[in-house]
DOLONU-53888 format. One record per residue: y, x, z of N, C-alpha, C, O in turn; residue in three letters. Coordinates in pm, whole numbers, padded with zeros to 5 digits, always signed. Layout:
N
YXZYXZYXZYXZALA
...
END
This chain:
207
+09713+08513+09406+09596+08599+09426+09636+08735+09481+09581+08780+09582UNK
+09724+08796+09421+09801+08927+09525+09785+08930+09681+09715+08989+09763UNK
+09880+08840+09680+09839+08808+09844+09750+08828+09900+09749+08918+09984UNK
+09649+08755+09876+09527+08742+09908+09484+08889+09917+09462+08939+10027UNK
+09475+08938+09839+09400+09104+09804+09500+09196+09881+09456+09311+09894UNK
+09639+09171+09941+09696+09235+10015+09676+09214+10173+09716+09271+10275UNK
+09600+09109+10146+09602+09061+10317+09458+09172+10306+09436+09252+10397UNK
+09390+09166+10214+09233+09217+10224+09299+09375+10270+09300+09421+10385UNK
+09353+09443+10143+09358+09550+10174+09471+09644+10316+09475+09759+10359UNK
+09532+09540+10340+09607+09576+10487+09566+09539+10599+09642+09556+10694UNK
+09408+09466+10626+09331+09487+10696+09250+09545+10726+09204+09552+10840UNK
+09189+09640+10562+09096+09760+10590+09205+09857+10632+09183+09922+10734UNK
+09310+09875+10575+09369+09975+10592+09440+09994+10740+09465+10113+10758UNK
+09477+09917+10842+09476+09910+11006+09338+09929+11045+09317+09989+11150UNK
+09244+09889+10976+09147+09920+11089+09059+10097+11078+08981+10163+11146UNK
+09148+10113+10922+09108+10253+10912+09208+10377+10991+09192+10499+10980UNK
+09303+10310+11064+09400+10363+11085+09360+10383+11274+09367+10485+11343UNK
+09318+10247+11311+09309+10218+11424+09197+10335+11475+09221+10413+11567UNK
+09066+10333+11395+08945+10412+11361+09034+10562+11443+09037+10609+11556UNK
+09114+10604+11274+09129+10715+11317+09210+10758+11431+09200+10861+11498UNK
+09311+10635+11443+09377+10671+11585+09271+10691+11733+09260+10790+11805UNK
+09228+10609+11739+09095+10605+11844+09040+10828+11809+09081+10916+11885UNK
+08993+10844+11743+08932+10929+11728+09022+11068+11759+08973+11165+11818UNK
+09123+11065+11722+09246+11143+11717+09278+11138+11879+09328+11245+11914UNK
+09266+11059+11971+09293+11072+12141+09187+11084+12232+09201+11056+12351UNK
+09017+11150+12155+08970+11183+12210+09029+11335+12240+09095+11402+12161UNK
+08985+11372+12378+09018+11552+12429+08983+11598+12352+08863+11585+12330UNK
+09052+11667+12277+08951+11824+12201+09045+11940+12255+09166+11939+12230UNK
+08972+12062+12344+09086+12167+12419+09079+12260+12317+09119+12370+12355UNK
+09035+12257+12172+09014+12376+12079+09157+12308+12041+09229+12403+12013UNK
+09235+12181+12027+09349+12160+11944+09514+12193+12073+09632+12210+12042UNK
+09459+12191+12191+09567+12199+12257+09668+12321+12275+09643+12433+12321UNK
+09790+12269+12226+09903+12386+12237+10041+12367+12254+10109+12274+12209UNK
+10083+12477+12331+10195+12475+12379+10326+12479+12239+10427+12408+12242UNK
+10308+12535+12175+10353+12619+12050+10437+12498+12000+10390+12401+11940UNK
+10624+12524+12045+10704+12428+11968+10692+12372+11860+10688+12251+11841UNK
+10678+12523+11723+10638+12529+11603+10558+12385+11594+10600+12277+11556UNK
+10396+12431+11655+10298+12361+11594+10386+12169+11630+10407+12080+11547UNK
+10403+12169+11721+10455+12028+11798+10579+11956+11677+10585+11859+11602UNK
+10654+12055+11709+10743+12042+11539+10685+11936+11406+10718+11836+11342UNK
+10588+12025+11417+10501+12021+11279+10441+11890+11259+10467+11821+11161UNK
+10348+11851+11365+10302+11750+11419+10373+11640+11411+10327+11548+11343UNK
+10485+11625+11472+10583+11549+11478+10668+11477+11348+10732+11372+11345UNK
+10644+11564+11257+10680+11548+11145+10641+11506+11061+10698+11437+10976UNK
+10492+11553+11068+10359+11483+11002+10342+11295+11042+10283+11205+10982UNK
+10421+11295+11161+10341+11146+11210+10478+11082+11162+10461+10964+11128UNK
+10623+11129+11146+10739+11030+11088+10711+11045+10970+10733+10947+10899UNK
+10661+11150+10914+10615+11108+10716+10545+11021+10692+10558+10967+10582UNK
+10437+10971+10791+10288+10900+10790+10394+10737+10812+10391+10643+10732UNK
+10465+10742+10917+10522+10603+10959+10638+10597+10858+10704+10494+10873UNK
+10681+10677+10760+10781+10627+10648+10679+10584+10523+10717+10511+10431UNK
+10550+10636+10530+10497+10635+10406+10460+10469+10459+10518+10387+10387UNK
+10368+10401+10579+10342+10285+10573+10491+10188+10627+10454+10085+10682UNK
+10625+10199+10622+10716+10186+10608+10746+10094+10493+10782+09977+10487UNK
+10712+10203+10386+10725+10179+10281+10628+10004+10218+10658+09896+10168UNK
+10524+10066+10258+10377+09974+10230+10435+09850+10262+10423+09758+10181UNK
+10511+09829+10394+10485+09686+10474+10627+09630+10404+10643+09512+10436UNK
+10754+09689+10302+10800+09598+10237+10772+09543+10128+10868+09498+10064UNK
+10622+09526+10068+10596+09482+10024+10550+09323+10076+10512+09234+09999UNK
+10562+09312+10209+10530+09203+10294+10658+09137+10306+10644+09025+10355UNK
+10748+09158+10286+10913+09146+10315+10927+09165+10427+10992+09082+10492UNK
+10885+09255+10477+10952+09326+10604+10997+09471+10581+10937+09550+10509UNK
+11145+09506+10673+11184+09600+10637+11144+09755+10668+11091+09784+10775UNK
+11166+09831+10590+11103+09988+10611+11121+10016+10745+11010+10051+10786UNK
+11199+10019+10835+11222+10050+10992+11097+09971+11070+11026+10041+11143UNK
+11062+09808+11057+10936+09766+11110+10837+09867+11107+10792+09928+11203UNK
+10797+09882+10940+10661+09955+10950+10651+10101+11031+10547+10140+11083UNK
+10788+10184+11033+10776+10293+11077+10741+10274+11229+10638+10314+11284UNK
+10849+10204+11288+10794+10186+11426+10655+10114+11502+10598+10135+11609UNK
+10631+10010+11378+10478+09991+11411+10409+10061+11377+10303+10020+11423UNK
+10382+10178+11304+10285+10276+11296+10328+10337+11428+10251+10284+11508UNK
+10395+10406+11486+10419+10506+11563+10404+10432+11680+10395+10517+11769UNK
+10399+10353+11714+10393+10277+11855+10212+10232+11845+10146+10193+11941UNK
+10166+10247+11722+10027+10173+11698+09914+10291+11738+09808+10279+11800UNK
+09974+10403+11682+09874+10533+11705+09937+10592+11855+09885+10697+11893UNK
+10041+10535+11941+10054+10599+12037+09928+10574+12120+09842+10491+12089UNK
+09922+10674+12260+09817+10684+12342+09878+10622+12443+09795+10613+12534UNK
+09965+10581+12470+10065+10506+12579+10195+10439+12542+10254+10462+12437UNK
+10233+10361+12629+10345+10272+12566+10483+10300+12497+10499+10422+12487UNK
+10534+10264+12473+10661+10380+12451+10805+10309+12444+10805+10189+12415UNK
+10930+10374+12468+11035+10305+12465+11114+10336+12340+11096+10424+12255UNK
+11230+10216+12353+11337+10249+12232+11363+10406+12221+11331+10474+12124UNK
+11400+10431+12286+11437+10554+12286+11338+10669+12263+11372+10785+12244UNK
+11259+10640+12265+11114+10767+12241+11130+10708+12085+11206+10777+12018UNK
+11090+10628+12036+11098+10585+11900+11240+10671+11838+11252+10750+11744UNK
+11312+10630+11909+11483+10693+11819+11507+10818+11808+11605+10862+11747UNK
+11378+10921+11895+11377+11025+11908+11282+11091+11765+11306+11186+11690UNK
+11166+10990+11770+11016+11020+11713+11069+10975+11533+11022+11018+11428UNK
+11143+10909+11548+11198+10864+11384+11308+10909+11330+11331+10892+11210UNK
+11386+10969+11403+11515+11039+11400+11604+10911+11349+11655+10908+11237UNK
+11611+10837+11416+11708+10673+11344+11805+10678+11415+11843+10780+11473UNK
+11865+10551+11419+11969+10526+11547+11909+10404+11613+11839+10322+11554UNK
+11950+10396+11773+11926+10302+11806+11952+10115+11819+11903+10016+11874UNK
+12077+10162+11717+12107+10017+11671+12031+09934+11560+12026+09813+11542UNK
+11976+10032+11495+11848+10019+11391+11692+09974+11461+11604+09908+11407UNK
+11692+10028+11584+11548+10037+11609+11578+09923+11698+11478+09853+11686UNK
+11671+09854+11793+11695+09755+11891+11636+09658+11798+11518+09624+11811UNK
+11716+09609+11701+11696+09475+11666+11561+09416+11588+11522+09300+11576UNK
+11476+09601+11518+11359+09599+11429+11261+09527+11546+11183+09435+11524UNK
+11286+09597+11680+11208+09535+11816+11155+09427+11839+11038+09392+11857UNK
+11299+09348+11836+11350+09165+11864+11263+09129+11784+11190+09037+11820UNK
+11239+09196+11635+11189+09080+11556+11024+09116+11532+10938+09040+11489UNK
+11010+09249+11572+10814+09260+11588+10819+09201+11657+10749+09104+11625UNK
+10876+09180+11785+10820+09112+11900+10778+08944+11851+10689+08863+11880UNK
+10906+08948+11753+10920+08800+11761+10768+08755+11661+10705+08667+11718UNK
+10722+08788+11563+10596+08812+11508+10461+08866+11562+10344+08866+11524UNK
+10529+08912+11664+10340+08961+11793+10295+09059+11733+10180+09099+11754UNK
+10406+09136+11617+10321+09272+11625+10311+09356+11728+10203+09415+11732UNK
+10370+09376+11793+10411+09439+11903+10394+09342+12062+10400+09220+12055UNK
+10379+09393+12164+10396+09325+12265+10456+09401+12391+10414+09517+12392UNK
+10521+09380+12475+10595+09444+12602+10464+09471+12678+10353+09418+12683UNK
+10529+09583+12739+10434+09611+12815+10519+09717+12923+10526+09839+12936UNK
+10577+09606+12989+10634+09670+13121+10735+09749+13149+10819+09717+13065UNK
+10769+09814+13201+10936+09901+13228+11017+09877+13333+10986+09813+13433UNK
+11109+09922+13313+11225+09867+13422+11315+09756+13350+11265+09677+13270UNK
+11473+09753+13388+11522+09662+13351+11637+09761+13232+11714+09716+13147UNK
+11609+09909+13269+11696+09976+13195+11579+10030+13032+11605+10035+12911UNK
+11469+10058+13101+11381+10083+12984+11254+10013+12975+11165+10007+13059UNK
+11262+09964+12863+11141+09848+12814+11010+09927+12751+11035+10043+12719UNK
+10912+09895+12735+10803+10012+12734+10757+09873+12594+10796+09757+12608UNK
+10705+09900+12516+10621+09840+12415+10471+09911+12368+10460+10033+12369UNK
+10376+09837+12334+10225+09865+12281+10254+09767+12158+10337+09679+12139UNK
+10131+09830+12068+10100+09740+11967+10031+09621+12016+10001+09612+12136UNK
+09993+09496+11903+09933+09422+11938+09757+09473+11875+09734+09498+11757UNK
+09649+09479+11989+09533+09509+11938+09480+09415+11834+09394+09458+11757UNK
+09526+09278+11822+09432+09223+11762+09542+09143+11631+09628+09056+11637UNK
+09482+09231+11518+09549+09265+11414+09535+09171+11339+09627+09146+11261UNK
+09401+09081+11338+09350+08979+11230+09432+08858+11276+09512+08826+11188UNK
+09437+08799+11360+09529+08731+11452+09686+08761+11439+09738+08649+11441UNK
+09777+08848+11427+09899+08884+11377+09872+08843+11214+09961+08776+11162UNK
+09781+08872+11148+09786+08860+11023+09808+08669+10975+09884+08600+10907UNK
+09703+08653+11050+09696+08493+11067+09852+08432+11090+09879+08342+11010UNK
+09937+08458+11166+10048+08420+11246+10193+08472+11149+10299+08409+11149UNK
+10170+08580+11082+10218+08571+10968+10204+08485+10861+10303+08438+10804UNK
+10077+08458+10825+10089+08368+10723+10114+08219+10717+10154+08140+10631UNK
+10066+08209+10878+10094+08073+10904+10286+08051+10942+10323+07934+10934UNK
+10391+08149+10979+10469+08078+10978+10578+08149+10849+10678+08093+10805UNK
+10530+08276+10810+10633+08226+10643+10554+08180+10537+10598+08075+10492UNK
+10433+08229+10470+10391+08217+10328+10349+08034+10347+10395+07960+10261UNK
+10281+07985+10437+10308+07827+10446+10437+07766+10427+10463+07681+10342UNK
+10534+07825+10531+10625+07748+10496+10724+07754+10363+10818+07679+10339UNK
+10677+07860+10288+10703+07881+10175+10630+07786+10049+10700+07717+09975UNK
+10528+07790+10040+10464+07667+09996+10531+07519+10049+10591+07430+09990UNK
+10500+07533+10152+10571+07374+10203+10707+07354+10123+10730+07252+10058UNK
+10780+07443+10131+10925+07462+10057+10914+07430+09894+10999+07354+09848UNK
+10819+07483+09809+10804+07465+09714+10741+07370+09670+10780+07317+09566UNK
+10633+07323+09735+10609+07148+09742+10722+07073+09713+10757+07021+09607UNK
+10798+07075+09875+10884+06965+09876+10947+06963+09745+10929+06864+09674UNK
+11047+07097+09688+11106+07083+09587+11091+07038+09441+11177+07003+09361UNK
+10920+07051+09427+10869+07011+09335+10853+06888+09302+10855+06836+09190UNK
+10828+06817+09458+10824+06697+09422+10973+06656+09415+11001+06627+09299UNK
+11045+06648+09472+11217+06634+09414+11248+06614+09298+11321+06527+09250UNK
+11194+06694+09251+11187+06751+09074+11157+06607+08989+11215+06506+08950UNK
+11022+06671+08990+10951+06587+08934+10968+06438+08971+10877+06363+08935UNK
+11077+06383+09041+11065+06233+09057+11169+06215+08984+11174+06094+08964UNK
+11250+06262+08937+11355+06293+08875+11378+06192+08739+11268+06192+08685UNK
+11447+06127+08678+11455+06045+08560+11401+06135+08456+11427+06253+08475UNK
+11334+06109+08354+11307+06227+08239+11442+06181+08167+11462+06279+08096UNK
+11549+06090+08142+11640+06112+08062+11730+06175+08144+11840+06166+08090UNK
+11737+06244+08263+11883+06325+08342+11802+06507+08320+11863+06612+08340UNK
+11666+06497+08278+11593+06643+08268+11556+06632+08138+11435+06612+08120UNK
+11641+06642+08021+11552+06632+07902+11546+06778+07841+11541+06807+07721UNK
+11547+06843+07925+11531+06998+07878+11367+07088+07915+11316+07188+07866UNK
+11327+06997+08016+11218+06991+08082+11070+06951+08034+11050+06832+08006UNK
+10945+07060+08021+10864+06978+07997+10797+06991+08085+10778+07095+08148UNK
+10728+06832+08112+10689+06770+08221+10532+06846+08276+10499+06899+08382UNK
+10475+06825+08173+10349+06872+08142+10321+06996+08236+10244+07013+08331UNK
+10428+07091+08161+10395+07232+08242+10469+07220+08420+10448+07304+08507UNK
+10541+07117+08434+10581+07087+08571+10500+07040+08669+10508+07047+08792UNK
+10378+06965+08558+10254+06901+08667+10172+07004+08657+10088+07011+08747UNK
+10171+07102+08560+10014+07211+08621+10112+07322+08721+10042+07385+08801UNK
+10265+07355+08727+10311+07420+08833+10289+07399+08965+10270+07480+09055UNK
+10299+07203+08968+10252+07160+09132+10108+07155+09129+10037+07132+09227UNK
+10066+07181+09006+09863+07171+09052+09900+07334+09138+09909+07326+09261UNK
+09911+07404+09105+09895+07554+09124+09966+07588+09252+09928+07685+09319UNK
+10077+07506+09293+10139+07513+09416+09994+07445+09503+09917+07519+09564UNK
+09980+07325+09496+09869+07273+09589+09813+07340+09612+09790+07371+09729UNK
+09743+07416+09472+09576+07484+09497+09614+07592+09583+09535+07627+09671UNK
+09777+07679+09566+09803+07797+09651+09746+07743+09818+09666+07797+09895UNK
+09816+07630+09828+09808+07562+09964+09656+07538+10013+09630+07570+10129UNK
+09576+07497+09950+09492+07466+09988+09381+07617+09999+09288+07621+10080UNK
+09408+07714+09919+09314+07824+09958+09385+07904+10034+09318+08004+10060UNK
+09542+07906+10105+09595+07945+10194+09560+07916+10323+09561+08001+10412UNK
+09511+07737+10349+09486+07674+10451+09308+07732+10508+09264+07758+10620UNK
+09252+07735+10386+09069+07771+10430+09116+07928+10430+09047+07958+10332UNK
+09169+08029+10458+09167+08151+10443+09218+08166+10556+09212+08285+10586UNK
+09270+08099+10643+09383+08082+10749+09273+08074+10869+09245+08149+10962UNK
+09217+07930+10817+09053+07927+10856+08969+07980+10878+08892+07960+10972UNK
+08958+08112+10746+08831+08180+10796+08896+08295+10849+08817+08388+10865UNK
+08996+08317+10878+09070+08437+10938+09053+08438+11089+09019+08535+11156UNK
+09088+08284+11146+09089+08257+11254+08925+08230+11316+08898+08234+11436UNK
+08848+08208+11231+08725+08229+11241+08638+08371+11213+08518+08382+11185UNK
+08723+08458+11226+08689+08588+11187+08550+08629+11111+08463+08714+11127UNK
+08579+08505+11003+08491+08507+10840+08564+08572+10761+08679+08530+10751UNK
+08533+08674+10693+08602+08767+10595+08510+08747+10462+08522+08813+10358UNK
+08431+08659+10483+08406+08643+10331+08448+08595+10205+08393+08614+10096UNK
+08546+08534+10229+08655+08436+10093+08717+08594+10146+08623+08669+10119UNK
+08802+08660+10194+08866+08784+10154+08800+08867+10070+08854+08932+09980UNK
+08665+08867+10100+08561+08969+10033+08577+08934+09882+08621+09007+09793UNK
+08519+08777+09872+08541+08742+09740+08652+08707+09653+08635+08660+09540UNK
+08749+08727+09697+08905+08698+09652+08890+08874+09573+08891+08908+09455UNK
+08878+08943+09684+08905+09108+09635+08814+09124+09524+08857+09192+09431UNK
+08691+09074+09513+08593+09108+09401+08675+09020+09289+08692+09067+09177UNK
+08710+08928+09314+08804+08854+09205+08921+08943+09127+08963+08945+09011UNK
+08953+09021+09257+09097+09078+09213+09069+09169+09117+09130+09170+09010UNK
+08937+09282+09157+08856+09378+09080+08816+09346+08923+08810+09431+08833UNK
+08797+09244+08913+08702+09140+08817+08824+09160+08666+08801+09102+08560UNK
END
């Protein structure tokens, strides 16, 4: 059920983000300035913001360097390279190369053009869809994994497992299934951009 209520709440929370990014690159000439200081400042404000959801997205098992650079590439107003990142996060770039390889490899992120010396990256706009594509290729195959093993288990002689009770081994694979099976309709209504089993999962979570 976590899950579930994390997928809920890291979807309001991108699109509250997205919101404010959008709003934040309209012109306003009352905010424009030359002033290192203020730019400084600014700058600093947006690597605290991308360490703080850094933080957030290893709770997904992804590592703190992902989230920073997908925030900062997510609220950019234009594409940006390794190197603008290694600048904007103060990291190294052997850290930020490979965090790349593997948003890419998940579609958080997508290329978006360059030369052959500098690669330019955007976020991916459509967030419910990354979410989907996550779950469909680890937390399934994580289930699938725990299936299989269960059943392994459980076929097992009861005189080579006599330490084992069985009982609580068959409501573990009820509970693996049922994971599976409200993983599969959630997957469903994700890709059907129905948010109502999220809605009611979260009132569950509340409950």
């Amino acid at each position: 059920m976590l899950l579930y209520i994390m997928v809920h709440i890291t979807m309001n929370y991108m699109t509250r983000t997205r919101r404010s990014s959008e709003t934040s690159k309209k012109p306003n000439k009352s905010r424009k300035s030359t002033d290192p200081t203020r730019r400084s400042s600014e700058k600093a404000r947006l690597k605290a913001f991308a360490d703080s959801v850094g933080d957030f997205i290893r709770y997904w098992g992804f590592r703190r360097i992902h989230g920073q650079i997908w925030t900062v590439i997510y609220l950019s107003n234009k594409p940006l390279s390794g190197v603008e990142l290694t600048r904007t996060l103060g990291v190294s770039k052997a850290l930020v190369s490979p965090a790349l390889g593997e948003l890419l490899s998940h579609k958080l992120i997508l290329n978006a053009g360059g030369d052959l010396k500098t690669k330019l990256y955007i976020a991916n706009p459509d967030v419910i869809s990354v979410i989907a594509d996550v779950l469909q290729t680890r937390e399934v195959r994580l289930l699938d994994d725990a299936q299989s093993r269960f059943t392994a288990l459980s076929k097992a002689p009861l005189s080579k497992l006599p330490n084992i009770d069985f009982p609580r081994l068959t409501e573990l694979g009820s509970m693996i299934a049922m994971a599976r099976s409200v993983l599969d309709l959630l997957l469903q209504n994700i890709r059907d951009r129905d948010l109502s089993l999220l809605n009611s999962m979260m009132n569950l979570g509340k409950a």
